[in-house]
C-alpha positions as CSV (number, residue, x, y, z in Angstrom):
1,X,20.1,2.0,37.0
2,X,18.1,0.9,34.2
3,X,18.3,3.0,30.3
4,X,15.3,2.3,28.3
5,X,15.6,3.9,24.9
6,X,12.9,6.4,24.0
7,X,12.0,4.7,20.7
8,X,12.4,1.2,22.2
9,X,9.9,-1.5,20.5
10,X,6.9,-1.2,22.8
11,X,5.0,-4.5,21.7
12,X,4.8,-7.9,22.9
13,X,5.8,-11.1,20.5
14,X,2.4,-12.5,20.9
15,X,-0.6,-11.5,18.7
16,X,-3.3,-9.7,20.5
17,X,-6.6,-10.8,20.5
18,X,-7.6,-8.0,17.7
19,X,-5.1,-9.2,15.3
20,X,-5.7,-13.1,15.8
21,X,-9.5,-11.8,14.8
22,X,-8.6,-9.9,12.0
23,X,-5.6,-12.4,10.3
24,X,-8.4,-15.1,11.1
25,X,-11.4,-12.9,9.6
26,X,-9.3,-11.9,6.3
27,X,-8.3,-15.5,5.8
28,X,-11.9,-16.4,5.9
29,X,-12.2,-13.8,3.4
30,X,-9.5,-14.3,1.4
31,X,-10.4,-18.1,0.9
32,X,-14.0,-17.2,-0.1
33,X,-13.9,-14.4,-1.8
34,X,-10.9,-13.5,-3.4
35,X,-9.0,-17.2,-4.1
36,X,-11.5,-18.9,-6.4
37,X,-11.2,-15.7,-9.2
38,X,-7.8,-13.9,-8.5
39,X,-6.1,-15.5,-11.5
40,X,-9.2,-14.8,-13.5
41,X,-8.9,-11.0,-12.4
42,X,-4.9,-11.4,-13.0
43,X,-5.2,-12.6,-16.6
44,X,-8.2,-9.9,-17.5
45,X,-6.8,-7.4,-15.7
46,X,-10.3,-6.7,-13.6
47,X,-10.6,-4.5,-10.6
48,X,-13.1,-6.4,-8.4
49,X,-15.1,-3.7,-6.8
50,X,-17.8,-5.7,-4.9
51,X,-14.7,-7.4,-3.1
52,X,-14.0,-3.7,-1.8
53,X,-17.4,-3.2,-0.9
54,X,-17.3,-6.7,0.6
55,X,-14.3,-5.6,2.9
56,X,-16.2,-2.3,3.7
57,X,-18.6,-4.3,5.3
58,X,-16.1,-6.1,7.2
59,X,-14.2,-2.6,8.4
60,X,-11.4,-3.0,6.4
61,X,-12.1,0.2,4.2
62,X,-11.2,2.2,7.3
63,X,-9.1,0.0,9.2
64,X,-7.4,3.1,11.1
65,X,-10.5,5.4,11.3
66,X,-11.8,6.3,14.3
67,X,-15.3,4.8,15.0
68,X,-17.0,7.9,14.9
69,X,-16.3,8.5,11.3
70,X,-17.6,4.7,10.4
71,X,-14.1,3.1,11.1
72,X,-12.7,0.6,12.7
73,X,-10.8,2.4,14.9
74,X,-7.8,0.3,15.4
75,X,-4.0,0.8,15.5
76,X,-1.1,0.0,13.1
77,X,-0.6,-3.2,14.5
78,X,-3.7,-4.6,13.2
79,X,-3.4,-2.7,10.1
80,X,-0.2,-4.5,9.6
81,X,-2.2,-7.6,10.3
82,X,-5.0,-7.2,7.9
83,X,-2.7,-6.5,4.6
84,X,-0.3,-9.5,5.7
85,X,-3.2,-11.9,5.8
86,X,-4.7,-10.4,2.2
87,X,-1.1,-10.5,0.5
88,X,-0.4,-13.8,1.4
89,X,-4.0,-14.4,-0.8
90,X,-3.4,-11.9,-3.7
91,X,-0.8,-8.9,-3.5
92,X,-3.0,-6.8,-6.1
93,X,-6.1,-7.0,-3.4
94,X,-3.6,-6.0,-0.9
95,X,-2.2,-3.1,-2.8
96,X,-5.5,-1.9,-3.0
97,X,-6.7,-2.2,0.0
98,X,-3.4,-0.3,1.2
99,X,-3.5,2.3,-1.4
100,X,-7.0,3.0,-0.1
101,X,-6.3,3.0,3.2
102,X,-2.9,4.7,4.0
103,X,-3.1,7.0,1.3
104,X,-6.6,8.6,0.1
105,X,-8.1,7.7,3.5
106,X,-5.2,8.6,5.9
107,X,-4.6,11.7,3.7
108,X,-8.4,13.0,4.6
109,X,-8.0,11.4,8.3
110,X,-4.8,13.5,8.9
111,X,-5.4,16.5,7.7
112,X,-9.0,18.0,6.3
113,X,-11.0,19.8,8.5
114,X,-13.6,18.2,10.5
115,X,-16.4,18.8,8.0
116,X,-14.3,17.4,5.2
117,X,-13.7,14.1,7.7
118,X,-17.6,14.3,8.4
119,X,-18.5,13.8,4.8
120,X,-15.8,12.0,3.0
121,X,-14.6,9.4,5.9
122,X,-17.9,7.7,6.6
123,X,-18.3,7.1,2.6
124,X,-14.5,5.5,2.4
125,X,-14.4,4.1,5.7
126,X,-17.4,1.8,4.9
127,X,-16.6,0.8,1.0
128,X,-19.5,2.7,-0.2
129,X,-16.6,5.0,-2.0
130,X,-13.3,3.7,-3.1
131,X,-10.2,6.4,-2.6
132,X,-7.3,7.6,-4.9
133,X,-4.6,9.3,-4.7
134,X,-2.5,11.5,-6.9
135,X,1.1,12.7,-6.7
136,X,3.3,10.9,-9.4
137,X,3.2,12.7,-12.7
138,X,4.2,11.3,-16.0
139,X,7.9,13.6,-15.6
140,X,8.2,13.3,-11.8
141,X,8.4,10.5,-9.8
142,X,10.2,11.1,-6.5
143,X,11.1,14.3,-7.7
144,X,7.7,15.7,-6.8
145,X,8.9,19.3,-6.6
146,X,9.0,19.8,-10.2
147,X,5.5,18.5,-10.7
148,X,3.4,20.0,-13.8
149,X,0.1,19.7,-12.5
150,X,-0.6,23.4,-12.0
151,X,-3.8,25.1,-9.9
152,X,-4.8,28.7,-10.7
153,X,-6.5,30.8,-8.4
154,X,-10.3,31.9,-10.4
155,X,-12.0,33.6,-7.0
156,X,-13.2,30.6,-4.8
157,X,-12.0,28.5,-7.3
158,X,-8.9,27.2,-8.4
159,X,-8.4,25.6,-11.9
160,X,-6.5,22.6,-12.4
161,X,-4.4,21.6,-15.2
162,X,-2.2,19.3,-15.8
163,X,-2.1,14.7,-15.4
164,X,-1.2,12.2,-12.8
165,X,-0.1,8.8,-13.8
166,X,0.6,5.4,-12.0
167,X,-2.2,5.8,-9.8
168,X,-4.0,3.5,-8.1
169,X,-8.0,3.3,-8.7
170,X,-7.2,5.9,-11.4
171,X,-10.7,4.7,-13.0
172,X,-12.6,3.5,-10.6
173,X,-12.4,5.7,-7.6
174,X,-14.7,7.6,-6.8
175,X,-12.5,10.7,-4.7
176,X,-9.3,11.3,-5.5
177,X,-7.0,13.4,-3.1
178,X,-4.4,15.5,-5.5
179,X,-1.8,17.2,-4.9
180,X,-0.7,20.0,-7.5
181,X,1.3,23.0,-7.6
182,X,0.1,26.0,-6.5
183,X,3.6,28.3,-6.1
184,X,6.5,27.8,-7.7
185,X,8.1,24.8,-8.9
186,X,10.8,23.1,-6.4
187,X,9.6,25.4,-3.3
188,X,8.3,22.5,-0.7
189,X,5.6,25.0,0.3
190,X,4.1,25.6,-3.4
191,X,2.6,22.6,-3.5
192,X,-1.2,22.2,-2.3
193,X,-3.7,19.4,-1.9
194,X,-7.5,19.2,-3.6
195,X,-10.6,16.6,-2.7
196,X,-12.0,16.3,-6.2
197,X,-15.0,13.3,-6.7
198,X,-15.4,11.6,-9.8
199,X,-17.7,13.6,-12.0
200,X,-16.2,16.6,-11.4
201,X,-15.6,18.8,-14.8
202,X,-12.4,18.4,-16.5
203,X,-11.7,15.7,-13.9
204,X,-11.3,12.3,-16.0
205,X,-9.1,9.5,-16.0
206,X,-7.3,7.8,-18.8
207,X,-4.9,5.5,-20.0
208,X,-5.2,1.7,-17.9
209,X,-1.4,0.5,-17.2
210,X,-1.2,-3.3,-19.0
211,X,1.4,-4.7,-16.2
212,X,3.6,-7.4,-15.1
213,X,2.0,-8.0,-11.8
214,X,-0.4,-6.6,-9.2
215,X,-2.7,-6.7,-12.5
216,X,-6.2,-6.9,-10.7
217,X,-5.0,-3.6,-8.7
218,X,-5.9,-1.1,-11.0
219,X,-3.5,2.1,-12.1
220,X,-4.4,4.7,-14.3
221,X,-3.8,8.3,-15.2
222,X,-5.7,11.4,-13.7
223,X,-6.1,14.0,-16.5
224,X,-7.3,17.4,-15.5
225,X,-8.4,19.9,-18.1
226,X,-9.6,23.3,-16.5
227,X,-11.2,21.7,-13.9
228,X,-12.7,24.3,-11.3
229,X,-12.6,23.2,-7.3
230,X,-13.9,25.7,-5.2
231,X,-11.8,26.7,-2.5
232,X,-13.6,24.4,0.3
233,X,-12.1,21.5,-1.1
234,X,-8.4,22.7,-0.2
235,X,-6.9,20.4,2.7
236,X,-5.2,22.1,5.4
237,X,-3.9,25.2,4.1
238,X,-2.6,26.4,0.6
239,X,1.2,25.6,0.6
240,X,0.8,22.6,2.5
241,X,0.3,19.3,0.1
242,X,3.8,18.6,-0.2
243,X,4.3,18.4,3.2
244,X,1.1,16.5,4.0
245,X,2.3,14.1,1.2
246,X,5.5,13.4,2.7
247,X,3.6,12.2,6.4
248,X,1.3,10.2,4.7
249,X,3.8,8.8,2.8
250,X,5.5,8.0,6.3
251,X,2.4,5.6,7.0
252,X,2.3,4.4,3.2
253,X,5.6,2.6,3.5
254,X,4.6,0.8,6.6
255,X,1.7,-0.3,4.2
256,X,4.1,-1.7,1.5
257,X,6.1,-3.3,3.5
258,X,3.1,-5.6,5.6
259,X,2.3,-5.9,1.4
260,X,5.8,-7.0,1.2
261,X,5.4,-9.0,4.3
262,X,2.3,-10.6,2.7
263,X,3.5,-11.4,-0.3
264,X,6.6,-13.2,1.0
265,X,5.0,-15.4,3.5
266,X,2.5,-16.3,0.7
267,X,5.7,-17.5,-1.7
268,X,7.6,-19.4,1.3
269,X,4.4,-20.8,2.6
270,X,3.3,-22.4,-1.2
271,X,7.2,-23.5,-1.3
272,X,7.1,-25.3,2.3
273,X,3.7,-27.2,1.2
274,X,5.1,-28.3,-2.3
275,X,8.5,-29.3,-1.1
276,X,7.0,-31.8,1.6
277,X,4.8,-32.9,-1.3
278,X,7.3,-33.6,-4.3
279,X,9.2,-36.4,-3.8
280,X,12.5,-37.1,-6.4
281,X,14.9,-40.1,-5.5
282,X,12.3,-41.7,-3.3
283,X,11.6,-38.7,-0.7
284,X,10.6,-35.6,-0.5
285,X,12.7,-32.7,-2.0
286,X,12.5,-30.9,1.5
287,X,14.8,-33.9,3.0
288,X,17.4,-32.2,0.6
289,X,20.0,-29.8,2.1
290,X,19.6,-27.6,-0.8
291,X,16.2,-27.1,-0.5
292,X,16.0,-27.1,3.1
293,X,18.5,-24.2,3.8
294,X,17.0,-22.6,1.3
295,X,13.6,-22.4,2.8
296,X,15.6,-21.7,6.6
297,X,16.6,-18.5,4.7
298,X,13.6,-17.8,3.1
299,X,11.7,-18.3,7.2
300,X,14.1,-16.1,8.4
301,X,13.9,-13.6,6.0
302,X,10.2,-13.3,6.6
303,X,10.2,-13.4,10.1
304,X,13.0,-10.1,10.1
305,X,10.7,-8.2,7.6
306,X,7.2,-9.1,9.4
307,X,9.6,-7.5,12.8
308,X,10.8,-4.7,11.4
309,X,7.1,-3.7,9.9
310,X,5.6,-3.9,13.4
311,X,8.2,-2.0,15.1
312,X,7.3,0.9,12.7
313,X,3.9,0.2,13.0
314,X,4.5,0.5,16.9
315,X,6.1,3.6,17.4
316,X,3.7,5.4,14.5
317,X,0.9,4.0,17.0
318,X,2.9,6.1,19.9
319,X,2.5,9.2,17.8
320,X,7.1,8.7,17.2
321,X,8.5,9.5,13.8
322,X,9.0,6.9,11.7
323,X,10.5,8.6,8.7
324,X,13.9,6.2,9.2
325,X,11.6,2.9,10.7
326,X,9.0,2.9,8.0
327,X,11.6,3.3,5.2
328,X,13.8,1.0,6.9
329,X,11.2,-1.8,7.3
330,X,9.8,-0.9,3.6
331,X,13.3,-1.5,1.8
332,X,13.9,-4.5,3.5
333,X,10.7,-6.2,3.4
334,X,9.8,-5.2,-0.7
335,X,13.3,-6.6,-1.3
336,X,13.2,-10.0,0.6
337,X,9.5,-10.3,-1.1
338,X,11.3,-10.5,-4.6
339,X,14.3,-12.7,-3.1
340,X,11.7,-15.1,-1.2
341,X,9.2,-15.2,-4.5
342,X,12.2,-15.9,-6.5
343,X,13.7,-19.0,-4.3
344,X,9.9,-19.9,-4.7
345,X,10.1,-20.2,-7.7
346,X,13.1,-22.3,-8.0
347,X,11.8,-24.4,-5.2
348,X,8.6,-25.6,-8.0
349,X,11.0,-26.3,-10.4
350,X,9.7,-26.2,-14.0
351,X,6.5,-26.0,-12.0
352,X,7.5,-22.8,-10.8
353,X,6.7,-21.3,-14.4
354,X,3.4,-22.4,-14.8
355,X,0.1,-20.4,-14.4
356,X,-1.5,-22.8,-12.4
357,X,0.8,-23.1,-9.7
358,X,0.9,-20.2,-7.0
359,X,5.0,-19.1,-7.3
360,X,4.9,-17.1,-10.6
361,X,2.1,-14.9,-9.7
362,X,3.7,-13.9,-6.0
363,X,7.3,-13.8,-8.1
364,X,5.4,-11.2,-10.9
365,X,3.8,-9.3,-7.9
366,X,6.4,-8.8,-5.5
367,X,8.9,-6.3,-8.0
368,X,6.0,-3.8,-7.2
369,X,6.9,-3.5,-3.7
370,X,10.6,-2.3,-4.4
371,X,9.3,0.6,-6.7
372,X,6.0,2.1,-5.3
373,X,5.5,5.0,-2.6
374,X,9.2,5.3,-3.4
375,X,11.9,3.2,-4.8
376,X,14.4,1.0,-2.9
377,X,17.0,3.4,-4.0
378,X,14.8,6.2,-2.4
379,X,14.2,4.3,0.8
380,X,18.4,4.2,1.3
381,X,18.1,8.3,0.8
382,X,15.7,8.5,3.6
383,X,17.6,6.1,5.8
384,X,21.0,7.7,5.0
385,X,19.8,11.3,5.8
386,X,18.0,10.3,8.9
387,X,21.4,8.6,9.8
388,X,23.6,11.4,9.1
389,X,21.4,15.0,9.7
């Protein structure tokens, strides 16, 4: 008798058709589009909107929503696909186009009602809008319970006080799905989440992060100063954000880590090219054992990462949980991506160190990836508690 595991990995090693389209579309893209200005955009710090709108066009503003909303309608496999083959180009591109995606636009596809999805998904789906998020608050990072961010009942209103930081398209985005407190402070069911568009009163944003790396990603704070959202714009139920949060977060991770992925592949693919190109001692510095192991590692270390991400990617795709998988496959990936960007860097050389090669920027970028939608050190709490509950 034959024992298949329930949660065995349920994909082929081959790409399908769909994803050989889309990593072949997104390097098209990539080469066009974003290549020729992403270290402009990294030194100024510029958010390229039209690139987003670009990618709407394309479908990748709404990679995993259904048709009928103005999606895509693919899986997590080709989601996995798309942010690989943008991270490998520019992680900040990829970080947005993930922040977009598996949080903001996931958040709405998950849970709003169906006349929230009818008005909001078409608009994100297609690039016309571009989609934040906000949980982490100046005081509370993974300790969301004790956020500050407070919503009063007014009638069918509720009035928000209270600031968001870290967040992605803090400025530029155009909705912004929040989730504040609405009971009291560490009770998993006093937390609730809001639709708010830009524009709304007392919704602004404010202070631009100056950072090390994903620089042409932009993060910024939400500040919200008696600003009145009538009732409607509630998702789900009051009581439920925090909850919502934490399965959206489930999804988020698998996006880090194809970032990760991305990012990685980038690094050990620019180190491959330049060590068959610079020759010391008469031959190339790839014909070195030291150099050769060290890209065998870095291979191998992208090929486990890339692995682990589709697996989660798979079984979210079966409707499985993939608390443990997608935190598994986030810590691992995020921390090879620093490893791999690293041993690119030593790989160049002195080279390595200079603006117009390709390692420092994927070395700058990929530190990101271990801290976001949950640090490393948060990732091995999720593991260990699946592990031992």
């Amino acid at each position: 008798m034959q024992l298949v595991a329930e949660d065995s990995l349920n994909i082929g090693f081959d790409e399908t058709e769909n994803q050989k389209m889309i990593a072949q579309m997104v390097k098209d893209f990539g080469e066009k589009e974003i290549r020729p200005k992403m270290m402009e955009w990294d030194e100024t710090q510029e958010f390229p909107v039209e690139v987003f709108k670009k990618m709407g066009e394309l479908g990748l503003m709404g990679v995993l929503v259904p048709e009928a909303y103005g999606g895509s309608g693919f899986g997590y496999l080709e989601y996995i696909t798309a942010i690989i083959g943008i991270s490998k180009i520019d992680g900040s591109i990829g970080l947005s186009l993930a922040a977009h995606n598996s949080l903001c636009t996931n958040h709405i596809l998950q849970f709003a009602s169906e006349e929230q999805k009818q008005h909001y998904l078409p608009k994100l789906a297609t690039g016309e809008w571009i989609g934040a998020w906000g949980l982490t608050e100046p005081n509370t990072g993974s300790d969301a319970g004790n956020m500050r961010t407070v919503a009063v009942q007014d009638g069918d209103y509720y009035v928000i006080n209270g600031a968001k930081n870290f967040i992605t398209h803090g400025k530029s985005g155009n909705v912004a799905v929040v989730i504040v407190r609405t009971g009291e402070r560490g009770d998993s069911h006093g937390m609730t989440a809001f639709i708010i568009e830009k524009g709304t009163p007392g919704f602004t944003s404010g202070k631009k992060e100056n950072k090390l790396g994903m620089r042409a990603s932009e993060t910024a704070e939400l500040i919200f100063t008696d600003c009145r959202v009538h009732k409607s714009q509630m998702i789900g139920s009051l009581g439920d954000g925090f909850v919502q949060a934490l399965k959206v977060l489930d999804g988020g991770r698998i996006s880090i880590a194809a970032l990760s992925v991305g990012i990685a592949q980038g690094a050990y693919e620019a180190a491959l090219a330049y060590s068959q190109q610079r020759e010391q001692f008469n031959q190339a510095i790839s014909k070195f054992q030291g150099i050769s192991f060290k890209l065998a590692e870095m291979a191998t270390k992208v090929e486990a990462a890339k692995l682990l991400t589709l697996r989660a990617g798979d079984l979210k795709n079966r409707g499985k949980s993939v608390t443990k998988e997608s935190a598994m496959a986030k810590l691992y990936a995020s921390e090879i991506a620093v490893e791999v960007a690293n041993d690119a860097v030593q790989v160049f050389g002195g080279y390595g160190y200079i603006k117009d090669f390709p390692a420092e920027k994927y070395y700058r970028d990929a530190k990101l990836c271990t801290i976001g939608e949950g640090t490393s050190e948060i990732q091995k709490l999720v593991i260990s508690r699946s592990l031992l509950k």
